[in-house]
Every structure is written in structure tokens, then in C-alpha cells.
N, C-alpha and C positions, 0 to 999 in steps of 0.2 A: 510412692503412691501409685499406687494402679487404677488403670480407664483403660476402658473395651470401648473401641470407638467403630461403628456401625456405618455404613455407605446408605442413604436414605435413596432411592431412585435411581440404584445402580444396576449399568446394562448387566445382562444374562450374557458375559463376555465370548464376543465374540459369535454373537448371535442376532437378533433385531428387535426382542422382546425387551422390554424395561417394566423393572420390578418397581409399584407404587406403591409404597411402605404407606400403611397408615399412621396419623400423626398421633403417638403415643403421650398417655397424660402421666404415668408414673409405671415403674418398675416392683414387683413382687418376684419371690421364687418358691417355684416350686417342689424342688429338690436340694437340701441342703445337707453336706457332708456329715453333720452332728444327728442326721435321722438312724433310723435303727434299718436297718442293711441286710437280706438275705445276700448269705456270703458262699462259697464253695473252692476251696483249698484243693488247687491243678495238680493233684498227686495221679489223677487220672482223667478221661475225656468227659467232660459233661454231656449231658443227652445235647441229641442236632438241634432239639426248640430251647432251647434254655435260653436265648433274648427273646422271646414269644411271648404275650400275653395272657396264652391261653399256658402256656408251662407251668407246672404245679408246682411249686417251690419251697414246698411244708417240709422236707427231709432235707433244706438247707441249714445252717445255722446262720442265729438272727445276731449282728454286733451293731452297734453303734460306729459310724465313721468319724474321722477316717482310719481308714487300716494301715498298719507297718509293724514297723520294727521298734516303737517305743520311744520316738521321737515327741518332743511337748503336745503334737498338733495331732497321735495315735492314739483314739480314744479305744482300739481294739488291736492289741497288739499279739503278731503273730512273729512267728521266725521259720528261716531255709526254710524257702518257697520260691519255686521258681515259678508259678504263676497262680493267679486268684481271681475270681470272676463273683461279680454283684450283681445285684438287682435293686431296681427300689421300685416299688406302685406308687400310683401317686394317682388322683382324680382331677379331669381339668370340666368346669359344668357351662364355660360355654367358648368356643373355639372363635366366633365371630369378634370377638374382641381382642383378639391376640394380635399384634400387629410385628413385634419381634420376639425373639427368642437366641439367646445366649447360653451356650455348655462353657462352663468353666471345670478346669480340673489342674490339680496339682500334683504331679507323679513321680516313681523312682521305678525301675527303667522307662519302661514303656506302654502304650496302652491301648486299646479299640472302644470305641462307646456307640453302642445302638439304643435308637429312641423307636421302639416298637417295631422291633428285628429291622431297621433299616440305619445303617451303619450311617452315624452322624459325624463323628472326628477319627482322626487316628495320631499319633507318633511315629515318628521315626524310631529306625530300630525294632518294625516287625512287618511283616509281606506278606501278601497272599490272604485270600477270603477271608479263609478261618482260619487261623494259624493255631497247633495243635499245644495242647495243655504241656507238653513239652519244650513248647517253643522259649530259647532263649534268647532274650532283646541284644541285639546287636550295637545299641549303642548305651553308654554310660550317661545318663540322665539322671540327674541332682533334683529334690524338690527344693521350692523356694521359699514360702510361706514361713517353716521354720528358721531361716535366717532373715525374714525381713523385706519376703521377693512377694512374687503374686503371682498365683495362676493363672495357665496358659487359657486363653478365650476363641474359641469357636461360633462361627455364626451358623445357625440350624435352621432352615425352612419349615416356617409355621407351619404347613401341611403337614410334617411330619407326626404331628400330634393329631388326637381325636380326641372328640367328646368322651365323658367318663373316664374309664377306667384305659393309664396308660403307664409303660414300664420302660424305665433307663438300665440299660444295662452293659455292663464294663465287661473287660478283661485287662487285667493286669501284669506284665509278664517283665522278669527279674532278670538281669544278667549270667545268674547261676544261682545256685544254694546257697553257696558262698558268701555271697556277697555282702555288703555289712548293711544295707537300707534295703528297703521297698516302702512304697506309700502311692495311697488313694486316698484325693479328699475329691470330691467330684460334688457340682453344684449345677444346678439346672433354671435359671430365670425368664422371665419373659416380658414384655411391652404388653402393658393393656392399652385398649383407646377408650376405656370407662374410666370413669372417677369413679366409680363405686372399688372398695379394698375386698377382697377373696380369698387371697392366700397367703403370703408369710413376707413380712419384710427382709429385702434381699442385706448379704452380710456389710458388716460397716466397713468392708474394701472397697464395695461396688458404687463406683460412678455411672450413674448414666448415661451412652451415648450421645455422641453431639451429630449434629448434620452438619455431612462436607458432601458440596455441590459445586466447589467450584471454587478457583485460583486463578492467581495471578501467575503463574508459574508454570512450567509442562507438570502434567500426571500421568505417572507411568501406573497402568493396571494389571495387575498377574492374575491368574487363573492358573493355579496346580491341576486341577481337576482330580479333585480326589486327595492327592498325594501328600506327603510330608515332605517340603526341603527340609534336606541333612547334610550331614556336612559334607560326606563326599558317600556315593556320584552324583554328579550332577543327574537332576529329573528333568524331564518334557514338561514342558509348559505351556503355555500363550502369554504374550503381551502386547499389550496397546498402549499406544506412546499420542497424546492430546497435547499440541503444540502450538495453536492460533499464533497467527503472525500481528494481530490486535494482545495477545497478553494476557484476552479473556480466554480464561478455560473451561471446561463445565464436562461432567464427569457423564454427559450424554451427550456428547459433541463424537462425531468419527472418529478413528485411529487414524488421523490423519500423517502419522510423524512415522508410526510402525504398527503391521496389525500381522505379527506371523508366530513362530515357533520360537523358542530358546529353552536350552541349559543352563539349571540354577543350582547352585547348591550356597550353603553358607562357609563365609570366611573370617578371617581377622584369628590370631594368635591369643590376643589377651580375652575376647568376649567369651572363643569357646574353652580356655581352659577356665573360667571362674574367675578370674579376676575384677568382667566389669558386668553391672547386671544384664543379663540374659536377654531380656524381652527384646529388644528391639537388636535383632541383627543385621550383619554388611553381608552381602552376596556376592557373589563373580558369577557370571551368567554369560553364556554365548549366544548369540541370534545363530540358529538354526533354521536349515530346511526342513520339510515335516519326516524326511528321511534320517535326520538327524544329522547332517554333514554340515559344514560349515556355512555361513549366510553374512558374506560380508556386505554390510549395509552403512549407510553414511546416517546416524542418527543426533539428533539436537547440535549440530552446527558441526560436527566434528566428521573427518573424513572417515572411509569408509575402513569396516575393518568387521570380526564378530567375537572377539573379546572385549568385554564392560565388565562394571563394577560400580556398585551402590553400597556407597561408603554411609554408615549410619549416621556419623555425624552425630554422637551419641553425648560422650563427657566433654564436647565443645559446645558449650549453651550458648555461644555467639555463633553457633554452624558453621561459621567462615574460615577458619584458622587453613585449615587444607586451599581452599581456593586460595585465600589469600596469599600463601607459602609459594604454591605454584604460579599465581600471577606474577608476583616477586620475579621468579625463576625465568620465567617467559622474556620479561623486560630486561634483563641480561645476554639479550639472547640463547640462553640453556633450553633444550626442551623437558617440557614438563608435563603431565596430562592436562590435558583439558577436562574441561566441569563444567557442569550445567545443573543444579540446585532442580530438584525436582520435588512432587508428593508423592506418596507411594503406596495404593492397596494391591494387598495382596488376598485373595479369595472373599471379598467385599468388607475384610477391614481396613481400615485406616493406620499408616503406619507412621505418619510421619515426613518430615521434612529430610530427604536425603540427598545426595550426593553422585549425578550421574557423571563418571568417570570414564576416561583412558585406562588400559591396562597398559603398563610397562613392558614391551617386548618388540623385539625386531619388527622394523618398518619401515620403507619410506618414509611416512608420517608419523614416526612414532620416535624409535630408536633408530638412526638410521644409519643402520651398519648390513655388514655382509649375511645373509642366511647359509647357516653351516648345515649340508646333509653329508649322507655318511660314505658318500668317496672326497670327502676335503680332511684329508690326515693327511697331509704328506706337504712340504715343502712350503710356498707362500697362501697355500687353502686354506691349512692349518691354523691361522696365525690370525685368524677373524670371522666372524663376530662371537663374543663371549657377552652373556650378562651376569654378575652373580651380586650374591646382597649377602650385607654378613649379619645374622640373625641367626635364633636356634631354629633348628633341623628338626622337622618333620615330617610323619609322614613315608612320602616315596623321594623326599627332597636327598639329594644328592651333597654331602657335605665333606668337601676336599680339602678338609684340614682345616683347625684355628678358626671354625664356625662362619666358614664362607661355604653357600649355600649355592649351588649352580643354577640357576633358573634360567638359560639356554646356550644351548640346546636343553632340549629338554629331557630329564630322567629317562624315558623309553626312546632317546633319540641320541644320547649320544654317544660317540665312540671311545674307545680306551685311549686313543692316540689324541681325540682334542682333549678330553679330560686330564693328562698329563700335561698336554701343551700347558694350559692355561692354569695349571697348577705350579708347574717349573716356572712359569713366566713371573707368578706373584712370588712364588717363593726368594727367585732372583731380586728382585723389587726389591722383599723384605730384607733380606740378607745384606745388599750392598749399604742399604740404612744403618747398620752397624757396624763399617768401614769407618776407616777414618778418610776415606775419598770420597765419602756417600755426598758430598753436595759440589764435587765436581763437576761444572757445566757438561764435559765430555763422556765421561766415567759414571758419574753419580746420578743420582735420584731426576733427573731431567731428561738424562736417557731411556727412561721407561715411562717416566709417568708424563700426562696433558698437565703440567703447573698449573697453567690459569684458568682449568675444570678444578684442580685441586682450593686454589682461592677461592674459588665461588661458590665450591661445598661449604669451605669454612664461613664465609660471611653469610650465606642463607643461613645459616645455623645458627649461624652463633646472633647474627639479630634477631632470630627469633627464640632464643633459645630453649631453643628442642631437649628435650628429656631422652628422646632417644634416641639424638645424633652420635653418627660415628659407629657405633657400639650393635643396634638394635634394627635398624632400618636403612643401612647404608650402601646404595649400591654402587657398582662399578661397570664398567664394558669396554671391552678392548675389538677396535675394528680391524679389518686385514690390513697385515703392513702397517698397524698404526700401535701409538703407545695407547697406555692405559687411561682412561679418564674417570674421572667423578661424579656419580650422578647415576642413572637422573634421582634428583628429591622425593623424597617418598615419606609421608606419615607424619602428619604434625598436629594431631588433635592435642598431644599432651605441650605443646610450645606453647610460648605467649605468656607464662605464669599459668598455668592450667594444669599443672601438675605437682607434687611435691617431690615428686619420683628425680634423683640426683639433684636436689636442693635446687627445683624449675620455677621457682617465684623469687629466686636472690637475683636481684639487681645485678649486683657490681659481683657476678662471676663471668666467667667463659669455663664453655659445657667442655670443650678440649682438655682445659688440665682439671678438670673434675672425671677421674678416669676410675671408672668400680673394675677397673681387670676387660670391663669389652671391649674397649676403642682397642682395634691394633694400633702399636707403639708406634708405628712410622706417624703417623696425625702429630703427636708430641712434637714428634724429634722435629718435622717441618716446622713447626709452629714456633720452637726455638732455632732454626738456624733465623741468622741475621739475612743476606739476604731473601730469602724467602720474606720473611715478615715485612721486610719495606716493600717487598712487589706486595704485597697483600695488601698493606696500609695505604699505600698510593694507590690502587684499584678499590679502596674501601670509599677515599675521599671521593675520588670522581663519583663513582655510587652515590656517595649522599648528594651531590649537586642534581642528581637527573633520579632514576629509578626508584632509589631509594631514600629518597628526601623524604620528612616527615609527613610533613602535609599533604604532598604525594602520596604514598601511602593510606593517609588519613581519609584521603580522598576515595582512595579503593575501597576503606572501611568502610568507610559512609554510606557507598553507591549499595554495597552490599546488604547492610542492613537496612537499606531505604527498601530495597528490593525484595527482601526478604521479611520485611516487616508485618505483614497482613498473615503469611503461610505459619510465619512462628507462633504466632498466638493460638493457630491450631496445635501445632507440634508440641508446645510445652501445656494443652490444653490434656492434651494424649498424656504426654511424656513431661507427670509435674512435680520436676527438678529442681528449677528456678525456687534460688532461697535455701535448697537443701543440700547439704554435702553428701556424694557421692564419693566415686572410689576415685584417691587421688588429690580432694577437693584443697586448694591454696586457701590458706586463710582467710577469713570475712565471706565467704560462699554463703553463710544463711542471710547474709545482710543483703546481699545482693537477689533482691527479689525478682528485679522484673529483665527484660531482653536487654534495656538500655540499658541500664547499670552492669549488666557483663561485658558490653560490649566497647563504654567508656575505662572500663577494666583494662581491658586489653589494651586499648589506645593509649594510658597513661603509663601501664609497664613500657609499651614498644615506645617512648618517648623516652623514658626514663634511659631506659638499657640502650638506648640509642644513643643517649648524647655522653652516656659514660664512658660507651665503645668511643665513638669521639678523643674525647680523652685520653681514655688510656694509647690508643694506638698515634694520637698526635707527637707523640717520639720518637716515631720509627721512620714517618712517612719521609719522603725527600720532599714534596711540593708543601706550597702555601694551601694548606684544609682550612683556612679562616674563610676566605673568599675570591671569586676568580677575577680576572681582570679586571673585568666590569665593575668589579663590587658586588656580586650579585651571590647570594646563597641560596635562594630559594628558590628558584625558578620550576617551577614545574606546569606538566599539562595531564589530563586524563580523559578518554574515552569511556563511556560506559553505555548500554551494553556492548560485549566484546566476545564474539563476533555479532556483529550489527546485523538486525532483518530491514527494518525501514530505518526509524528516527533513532538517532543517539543525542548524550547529551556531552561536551566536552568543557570539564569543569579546571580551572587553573587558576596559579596563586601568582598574584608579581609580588615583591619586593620592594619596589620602587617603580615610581612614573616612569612609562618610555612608551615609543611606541612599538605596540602589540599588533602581530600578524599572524595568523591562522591558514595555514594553507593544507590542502590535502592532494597528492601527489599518487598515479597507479603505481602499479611493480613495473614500470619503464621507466618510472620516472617523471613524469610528462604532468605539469599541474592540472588538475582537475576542478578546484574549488577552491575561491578565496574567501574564510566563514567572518574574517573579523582583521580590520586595518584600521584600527583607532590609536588613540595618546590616551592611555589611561593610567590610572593613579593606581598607588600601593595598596594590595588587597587579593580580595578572591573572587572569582566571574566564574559563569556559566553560561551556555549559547548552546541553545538547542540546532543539530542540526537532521534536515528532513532526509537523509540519504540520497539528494540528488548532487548531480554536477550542475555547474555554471550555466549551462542552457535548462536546464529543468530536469532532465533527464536521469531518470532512478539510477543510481551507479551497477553495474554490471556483477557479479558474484567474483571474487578476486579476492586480491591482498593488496594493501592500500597503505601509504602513508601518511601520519601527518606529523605536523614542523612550527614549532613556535617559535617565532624570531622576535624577540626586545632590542630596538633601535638597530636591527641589521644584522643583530646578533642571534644565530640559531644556538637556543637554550636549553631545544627539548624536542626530539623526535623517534617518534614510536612505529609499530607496525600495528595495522588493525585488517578483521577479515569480514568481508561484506558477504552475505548470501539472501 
């Protein structure tokens, strides 16, 4: 289902004017795809006024829309045409009452639309003014409508329009002659503030705009100015990043978080080949100077840096799956990106609930290995940092064999002497795996690879089981002078049951020995050597007692969608999914209507496949996985939010009566706060705390510990980051 969602009182970004939308009583349109169409077939230049009102367009021909190639939805069908250009009149008899206005259109390639010679939308895939009756669209654009999609939505400036007599006017432009589609369906609606009805009811696609003012959440705003993101280059933009350290947000509040330049273009593999529907894309964007160079900037809690990503968080109808994967990650000590759940319009629509991300690449703060430039070939330069991920190759991606993809150095950066290094290096890896010495402490597979990066790719994974572990999104990085390790995690919308893709809603498998030909076979062969499996099993149990405990977890769930509760009901307002299978969709998708019921979805697979893992691996382990000394299984504690601005809340489960201690320690060590030194009984607590220390005093911006101890006993201690 489709919904064009409108910014009601959104700034003139990046400027001081705020636009006062009037409050509209109902929707009409004025231009609809099925009207009868002055049309003119690009086999040569059209005169310079033909989007003009006063252009005389009696020597056009007249078809009915929309136009193509004979698809269900082509009431005028044409062929080899590499471009086409419409018109439609249309009378508006009073302009005062117009309070919005919405161009919708649905294309194959590409297209321009002027509302009385002033150019209101464009596509990706053509440049320049006018671009000439020759012009071929640069990029491969699918219409949607005929499979089931909706049309792209433009917001257009009421002024644009006049009283009387006013004309829409397109161009069209195809890939080639060739090609096997083209299509125009092109609609034109608007906001009245009368009750009185004028002109035509809009199509049974069209939802009404909702008003969003404001969250609980940061709001990140784009302004393209003009442009289309596409998928590659990156364009200039502006952004403004609204982040109150109160929670409240309001979409006329300062850019208080960020208010400068970045490069955006669109990402993600499965969205833009056709796989998952269209509308709502993920981005990778850099903060930029207005010069266009790099702008590294510390934004929503995360160090500084000027690559991000806005992960759409699209076929996760619980949004959390990725955070929650990567929190997972973090509590092991791995690093993982950071995330910050944002809102997001982009040129004063509303896009939705997304995903403000790390990008994976060399850093102190990130990846934190060596930066390779191009005099380290030779000797111990050579020999770090690598990151690659094994996925299909696109692109200008670099793929050095067996669908391992280099992603740094990067394609224009790196030299022939690391690119073999790091080729011979895996190749070696691989090769000694099919020795009969390959699990030789000395010799064997522990001389190249980091083991217990290796375990803790597998257990992320396989507790969540990922659909496209291993195989799809698997990366690795090798530092100077060091072995190879696992990681970092990357891409888990389809985990959790959220996918059917390698049978990802069966309980009682592991995603390891369910191998389509992607996983490299080394993953196997570890996963059957004996000892490997008991260091994994005995690394699995301790897991369940701290990090990875259920309730634990449960707890991350919980905080998440507590937090995210008020922003989704916008998101799937926009975006309504909820109840209906998509691409992918696990069984009982239409029953599950509302946010909660996905969300207790998940929690009762990751319980299920949790206590099965349990099991199956209680054969391998060497320790007691019933219970630890104490008797104690469940012990855990959580923080949220994380990284902390003022208040947090820290929610935890006992087991059993004892007494319970709460303490919060700096990165020295040195206690700072003592939140809770009670005898309490078996169950679940929570204790708000204000971010100060023991004398009152607001904690300093840091990294910070805290430590639960039951009768003496530290049961549970984490890292948390205060700013």
C-alpha cells in the first residue's frame, strides 16, 4: 500500500523562513493518468516553449494515459522510442484554497515534469536543463504499479499553479530504442482548505498525508536541492540533524546535532536490484565541506568520522533486528557499528523510521587496524590492514577470487603487491583446511586465523539466525603482523525468522551446515573439528550466563521497542506493511498486524532457537552449562539508553534472593556511584538513574563501567558511554 507523507511547517531548510501549510479538509486531483494526453514521439527537438502555456499543441497527438509499451496499466501504446514528451491543461478556478499539492508519477527510464514551464520533479538518469530529444536515461528504472508497487511522489509548491488555465508537462526518456519498456502514468493532486468538492477524486492508491511535527527520536532532514539521489555518485546536499538532550524533537527546532553539507547516494544490493520494494531506500552519505572534501564530524553519540549510513530498516517490521545484532556484538567485546534509530525527510517528505549507522572501515574507532597507502607493499607494511566481505561483486568492487570482495583499501587505492598479499594470505588459510594437519595447533588453521573472532562470528549468527551468514555479508580483516579475524557483523534484517530465504524461520537448524554453495567450506570443516566445537560450546555457555542470556536480551528488546514505540506508528502509518507479506515474508505475516505482535515474534523464536542451541551444543561443552556455582542461571543487568546524555534506566533479572549491588566505576577504575545495596527477592527491577555521581555531580563525558554483584558475587559487568 502506498502513502505520500507531507512535512506540515517544515523549515525552508537551511534557511529561517517556515513554511504554514494550511490545514487541509480533503484531497482532489487534478490530473489523472487515464485523461486524454497531448503527446509528441522525441524522434526530433520539440519547439523551446512546448512546457508553456501559451504553446499551441493542436499538431500534437491526443492518447489517453498512461503511455508504454503495452503493459496492463498502457492505455496508449507505443514502441522504440527513446523519448516522449506530454502535456495535459487542466483549469484550477481558485488558488486560495489550495493548501498542498502532490505530483505523482510512475516511469520507465526516466523523466522531467514542469507545472507551467517551471520544472517541478526530475529522476535520476538525466542532467542538464533540457536535456535533448536524444537523450538517453542513464539509469535502468522499472515501473511499479504493474507489479503491485506505487508511484514515485513529489511535493510541489502551491505557487506553482495559477488561476485558470494551467499545463503539466513531462518528458520521458528510455534507455535506447531497444529497450523492452517505457511508461508514463503521471497524476497531479492537491489539498483543499474548503469543504466544498471541484474537481475529481484522487485514485484508490492515494492516502492522505499525515502531519509529523515532531518525536521522540533525532530527525535527520535532507534537502537535495533540486537533484535526484541515485545510486552512484554520490550528490551535494544539506543536512540537519535535531537531537534535544530532553527527547523532545520538533521538526522547527535548530540543527542543533549537524547543519552543513554531505554526499548521498543510494545503497544496499537486494533493494536496487528488485528484490525488495523500492520506495523506501538505505543511503551511505558522507558529511562534507561545501568544497566537497571530507567533514569529519562526531554525530548522535558516535565518534567522529564522515562516512554514515541510513539503513532503511525496511522488511524488519520490529526495526531493531540490526541494532539489536550489533548490541549483541558490542557485549562480547567485538566491535560493531553504532546506531542511533532516527526519522527521516528527505526534500519535505517523510520517510520514515531509519537506522543512523557506522560504516565499516579503518579506524581507531571503528575497525581498528593499520591504514594501508601505496608505499606499504613490501615486507611487514604489507601484511596489514585488509578488510574484505564475501558477497557478489559490483560495480568498481574488486573481487579476488571465490566472491571475496576487497573493501580496503579501496578499488582506486590499492596496489598490486597488497592485493596479492592478501589474496595469497586467504588462499594459504584455505588450502591448509584441506590438509590432513589443518587443525594442528602449530601448523594448522590457528596459525592464520583469530579462533575466538572465529567462535563469535558463529554464535552471533547462528543465535540469530541470519539468512545471510557466512555466505552473503561476511566480513573479515587482517591487521599488520596479525592473523585473520572474523567480523565485523554486518546485515541482519533477514535474522530472527524474518526471512524464508535458507529455510530462516526453522527452529532446530544451524545456518552453517545449511550451505547453498556460498558459505566458503572452511566455516564447515571448523564447525566439525572436535576441538574447535568444545571451545565454541564452552564460550557459548559462559555467553548464556552474562550477554547473551535470554532475559538479557529480552531486556534489549523491550528497551528498544519501548523507545521506538510512538516513531513506528508513524513509520508503518507511511510504510503499511504490518499484517501484509512482503518479499521474504515467514509464515503467519498477515496475522501479525500490529508492531507488538512482530515484535513478541521475534522474542519467542530467539527463545526457542535459543534454548535448542542449548541443547544441541550441551555435548560438546567441557563445563557444567546447567548452572554456575552459585546456582545462579540468570543473572543479568542492562543499561538503556546507551550511550547515556543525562538519565538512564538500568533494568535486571535475579534468580533468586541475595543481596544485590549496583555500582558504576570510570575507565580507571575508581567507583563513582553506588545506584542499589539491597536483599531482594527473585524477579525483575529497574532503577532509574540521573547520570550523576555520588556527590551530585553530572558524570563527565567518558566510558564508564558498571558491575552487579549478588552476595559478593560479580554476575554481570558491562561497558557504557556517557556524553
Amino acid at each position: 500500500m502506498f502513502l505520500v507523507v507531507i512535512i506540515l511547517g517544515i523549515f525552508m531548510l537551511f534557511g529561517s523562513s517556515v513554511l504554514n501549510a494550511q490545514e487541509i479538509d480533503h484531497w482532489e486531483s487534478v490530473v489523472l493518468a487515464s485523461d486524454t494526453w497531448k503527446y509528441f514521439v522525441g524522434t526530433s527537438e520539440p519547439p523551446a516553449t512546448w512546457r508553456s502555456g501559451t504553446f499551441d499543441d493542436t499538431s500534437w497527438r491526443e492518447g489517453q494515459g498512461g503511455f508504454g509499451y503495452g503493459d496492463d496499466d498502457d492505455q496508449t501504446v507505443l514502441a522504440n522510442i527513446l523519448s516522449l514528451y506530454l502535456r495535459s491543461r487542466f483549469d484550477i478556478a481558485d488558488i486560495s484554497t489550495i493548501g498542498e499539492v502532490i505530483f505523482h508519477i510512475d516511469y520507465d527510464d526516466a523523466f522531467i515534469a514542469y507545472l507551467n514551464d517551471v520544472e517541478i520533479a526530475r529522476s535520476a538518469g538525466v542532467s542538464g536543463m533540457y536535456p535533448s530529444h536524444n537523450t538517453s536515461s542513464t539509469q535502468d528504472h522499472e515501473a511499479q504499479m504493474y507489479q503491485g508497487g506505487s508511484p514515485d511522489a513529489f511535493y510541489v509548491e502551491p505557487g506553482h499553479l495559477q488561476r485558470g488555465s494551467n499545463v503539466l508537462a513531462l518528458q520521458i526518456h528510455n534507455t535506447s530504442t531497444t529497450s523492452s519498456d517505457m511508461s508514463a502514468i503521471p497524476f497531479l493532486s492537491i489539498g483543499l482548505t474548503t469543504t466544498e468538492r471541484r474537481y475529481r477524486p484522487t485514485p484508490e492508491w492515494f492516502q492522505e498525508p499525515f502531519e509529523f511535527t515532531s518525536s521522540n527520536i533525532p530527525i535527520i532532514i535532507i534537502n537535495t536541492q533540486g537533484q535526484q539521489i541515485q545510486n552512484e555518485p554520490k550528490i551535494m546536499a544539506r543536512m540537519g540533524v535535531i537531537d534535544n538532550q530532553n527527547g523532545i524533537n520538533s521538526i522547527q527546532d535548530n540543527f542543533n546535532e549537524y547543519d552543513g553539507w554531505i554526499g548521498i547516494e543510494m545503497r544496499g544490493n537486494a533493494t536496487q536490484s528488485g528484490g525488495v520494494v523500492q520506495d523506501k531506500w538505505s543511503y551511505s552519505l558522507e558529511t562534507r565541506n561545501e568544497d566537497g572534501s571530507n567533514n569529519n564530524v562526531k554525530l548522535l553519540g558516535m565518534p567522529k568520522d564522515n562516512d554514515w549510513i541510513l539503513l532503511a530498516v525496511f522488511i524488519d517490521k520490529t526495526l531493531a533486528r540490526d541494532a539489536l545484532a550489533y548490541r549483541m556484538a558490542r557485549s562480547l567485546g567485538r566491535w560493531a557499528p553504532r546506531t542511533r534509530h532516527v526519522e527521516l525527510v528527505i526534500n519535505g517528505e517523510y520517510q520514515g523510521v531509519y537506522l543512523f549507522m557506522e560504516k565499516i572501515k579503518p579506524d581507531n574507532n571503528r575497525v581498528d587496524i593499520a591504514k594501508l597507502d601505496s608505499a606499504d607493499i613490501a615486507g611487514e607494511a604489507v601484511t596489514g590492514g585488509y578488510i574484505w566481505d564475501i558477497q557478489q561483486a559490483d560495480g568498481t568492487d574488486i573481487d579476488f577470487g571465490q566472491r571475496r570482495v576487497l573493501k580496503y583499501p579501496k578499488p582506486d587505492q590499492v596496489m598490486p603487491q597488497q592485493l596479492d598479499y592478501i589474496r595469497n594470505y586467504d588462499d594459504e588459510f584455505r588450502a591448509v583446511m584441506n590438509r590432513s594437519y589443518y587443525d594442528d595447533p602449530v601448523r594448522g588453521y590457528p596459525k592464520y586465523i583469530d579462533v575466538t573472532s572465529f567462535i563469535d562470528e558463529i554464535i552471533l549468527q547462528e543465535i540469530t539466525k541470519n539468512s545471510d551468514a557466512y555466505g552473503w555479508s561476511g566480513f573479515f580483516y587482517k591487521e599488520r603482523s596479525g592473523k585473520m579475524f572474523a567480523g565485523p557483523i554486518w546485515d541482519f534484517d533477514q535474522a530472527l525468522s524474518n526471512s524464508t530465504h535458507m529455510q530462516g524461520d526453522r527452529i532446530q537448524m544451524w545456518v552453517i551446515e545449511n550451505n547453498d554453495g556460498s558459505h566458503p567450506p572452511f566455516w564447515e570443516k571448523l564447525w566439525e573439528t572436535p576441538a574447535f566445537k568444545q571451545q565454541l560450546a564452552d564460550t557459548w555457555f559462559e555467553y548464556r550466563r552474562g550477554p547473551l542470556e535470554t532475559n538479557f536480551l529480552f531486556g534489549i528488546i523491550d528497551s528498544l521497542a519501548t523507545y521506538l514505540n510512538e516513531a513506528q506508528q508513524r513509520n508503518f502509518t507511511k510504510w503499511a506493511i504490518l499484517g501484509v507479506p512482503i518479499w521474504r515474508s515467514t509464515a503467519g505475516a498477515a496475522q501479525r498486524n500490529t508492531y507488538q505482535k512482530e515484535v513478541d515474534y521475534m522474542k519467542d523464536y530467539l527463545r526457542e532457537h535459543a534454548d535448542w542451541m542449548d541443547a544441541e551444543l550441551a555435548e560438546f561443552t567441557s563445563v557444567d552449562c546447567a548452572q554456575d556455582e552459585q546456582g545462579y542461571t540468570r543473572l543479568t543487568i542492562n543499561i538503556f539508553p546507551n550511550p547515556v546524555q543525562s538519565d538512564a534506566t538500568f533494568s535486571y533479572t535475579l534468580d533468586r534472593s541475595g543481596q544485590a549491588n549496583i555500582r558504576i566505576y570510570n575507565i580507571l577504575g575508581q567507583h563513582v556511584r553506588l545506584l542499589v545495596n539491597a536483599q531482594q527477592l527473585q524477579g525483575q527491577y529497574a532503577i532509574k538513574w540521573d547520570g550523576r555521581d555520588s556527590s551530585g555531580q553530572m558524570l563527565a563525558h567518558g566510558i564508564y563501567f558498571y558491575e552487579l554483584r549478588v552476595d559478593g558475587l560479580q554476575m554481570a559487568r558491562s561497558k557504557f558511554v556517557k556524553f
